[in-house]
N, C-alpha and C positions, 0 to 999 in steps of 0.2 A: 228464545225471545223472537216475535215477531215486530214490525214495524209497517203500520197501517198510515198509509193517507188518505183523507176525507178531502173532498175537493168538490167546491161549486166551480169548477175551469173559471169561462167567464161569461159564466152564466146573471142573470140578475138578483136581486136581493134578495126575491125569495127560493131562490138556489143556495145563497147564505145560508136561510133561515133552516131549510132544509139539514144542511150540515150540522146546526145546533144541534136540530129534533133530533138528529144519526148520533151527536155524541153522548145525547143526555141516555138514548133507546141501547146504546153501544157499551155505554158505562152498568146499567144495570142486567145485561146480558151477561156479561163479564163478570160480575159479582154472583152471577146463578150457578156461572161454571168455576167460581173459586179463581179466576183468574186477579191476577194482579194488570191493571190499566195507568197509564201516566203520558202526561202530557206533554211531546218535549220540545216541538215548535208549533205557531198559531198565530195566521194572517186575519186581522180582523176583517168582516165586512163592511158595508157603507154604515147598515141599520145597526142601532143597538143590539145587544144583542146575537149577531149573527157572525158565522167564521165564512170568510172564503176560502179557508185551508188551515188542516190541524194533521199533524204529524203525530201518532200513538203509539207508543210500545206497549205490547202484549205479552204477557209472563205467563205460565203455566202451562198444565198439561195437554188443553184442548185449545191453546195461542193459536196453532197453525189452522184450525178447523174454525175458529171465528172468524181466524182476520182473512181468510178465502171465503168465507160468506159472504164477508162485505166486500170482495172483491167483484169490481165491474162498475155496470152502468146501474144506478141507482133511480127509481120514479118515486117521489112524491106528488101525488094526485090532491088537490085541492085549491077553492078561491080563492086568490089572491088574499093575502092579509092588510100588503100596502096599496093596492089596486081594484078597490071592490068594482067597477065595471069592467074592470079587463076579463077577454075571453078566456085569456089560456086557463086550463088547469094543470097541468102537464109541467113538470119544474125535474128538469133531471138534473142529479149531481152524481160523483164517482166515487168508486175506491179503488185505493191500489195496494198491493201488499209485498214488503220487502222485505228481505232476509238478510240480518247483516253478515258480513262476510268473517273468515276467520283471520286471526290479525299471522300474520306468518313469524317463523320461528325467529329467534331475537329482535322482534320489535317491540322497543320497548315506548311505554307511556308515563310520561309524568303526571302524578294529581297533584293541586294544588288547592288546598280549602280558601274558603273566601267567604266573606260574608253576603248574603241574601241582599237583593235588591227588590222592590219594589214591592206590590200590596202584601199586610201582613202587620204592619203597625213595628212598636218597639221590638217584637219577638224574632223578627226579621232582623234586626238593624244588630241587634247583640247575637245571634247566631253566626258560628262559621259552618255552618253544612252545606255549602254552594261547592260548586267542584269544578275546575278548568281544569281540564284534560288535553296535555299535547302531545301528538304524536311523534318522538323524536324527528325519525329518519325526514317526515316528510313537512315537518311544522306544524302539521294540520293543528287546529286547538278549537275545542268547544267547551261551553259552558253550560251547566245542567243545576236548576234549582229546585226541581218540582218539588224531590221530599226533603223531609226535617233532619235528614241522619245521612251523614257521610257516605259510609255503606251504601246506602238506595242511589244516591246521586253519582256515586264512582259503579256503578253498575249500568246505569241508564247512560253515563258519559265515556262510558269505552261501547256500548252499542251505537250511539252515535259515530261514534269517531270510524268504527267498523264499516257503518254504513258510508259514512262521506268517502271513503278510504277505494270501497267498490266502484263508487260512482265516480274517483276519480281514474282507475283502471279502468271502468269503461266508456267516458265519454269516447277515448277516441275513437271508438269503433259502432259508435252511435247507442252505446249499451245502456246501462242502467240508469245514469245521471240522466240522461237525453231525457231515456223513457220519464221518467220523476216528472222533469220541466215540462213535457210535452204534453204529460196525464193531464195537466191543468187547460189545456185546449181540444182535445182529443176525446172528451166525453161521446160516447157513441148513445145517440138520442134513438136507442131501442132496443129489444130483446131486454129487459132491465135482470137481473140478478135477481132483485128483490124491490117490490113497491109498497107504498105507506100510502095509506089514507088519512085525507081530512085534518083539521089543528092539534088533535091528538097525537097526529102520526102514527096509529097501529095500522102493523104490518098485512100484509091482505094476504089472507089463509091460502089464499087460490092460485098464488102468482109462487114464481121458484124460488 
């Protein structure tokens, strides 16, 4: 399993909107390579519509080879949508891609089913398929609701928990956690990875 982050840093709205276009373009790339994609945190933007940050896990056999695609500095070139005189065209956002770490020998976790909270109707509110996941030794606890079945959410809730787990080993050395918090400021406005055109967002044949 991989662990992608999409991020506009703090960039403006249509740095958001960007991230949308990336997760809508990112979900059916994913689905070409049989991959499994899930959602497991997301900072909304100002605009409807828009993320300034979605955190992804990536399942399958070609995870590592997508979610390094989308690693880097990301261009979408086009007119403003909310700004039709504005100059820029130029709207960078990022990716970053993590690996959760492995949990070491007797550490154990507790699941805890729960039931579903918010959009979703009745089908939500009568389901226990949510899952808090605590890490004994160190307390750590997360909550994971994407899918509708135990099993998928205590899979996604111990990669979480792996990941928090790394980033807490290595803030102090400026390691992995930093890097995460820092990704969101730290977009490098060049050399892109990969850039999209126009309100379609297709990807430009000619660019890496």
């Amino acid at each position: 399993m991989q662990l992608l982050q999409l991020s506009a840093a703090q960039g403006p709205a249509e740095c958001a909107l960007a991230v949308a276009k990336a997760w809508t373009l990112l979900q059916r790339e994913a689905e070409a390579l049989g991959l499994q994609v899930d959602l497991l945190e997301a900072e909304a933007g100002a605009e409807p519509g828009t993320w300034q940050s979605l955190l992804l896990a990536l399942d399958g056999a070609a995870a590592a080879a997508l979610a390094q695609r989308w690693s880097g500095s990301l261009l979408w070139i086009c007119a403003s949508p909310y700004r039709p005189q504005h100059r820029r065209k130029n709207w960078f956002f990022g990716g970053r891609r993590f690996v959760p770490a492995t949990l070491a020998a007797g550490d154990d976790v507790r699941f805890e089913a729960l039931r579903s909270s918010g959009p979703g109707g009745q089908h939500v509110n009568k389901t226990a398929s949510a899952i808090r996941a605590t890490h004994l030794a160190s307390g750590l606890s997360v909550k994971v609701q994407s899918e509708r079945s135990q099993h998928a959410n205590k899979r996604l809730a111990l990669a979480l928990i792996q990941q928090r787990l790394a980033e807490r080993a290595d803030a102090a050395a400026a390691g992995q956690r930093a890097d995460r918090r820092q990704a969101h400021y730290d977009i490098d406005r060049g050399n892109p990875v990969r850039t999209f055109r126009g309100a379609a967002f297709e990807p430009d044949p000619s660019a890496v």
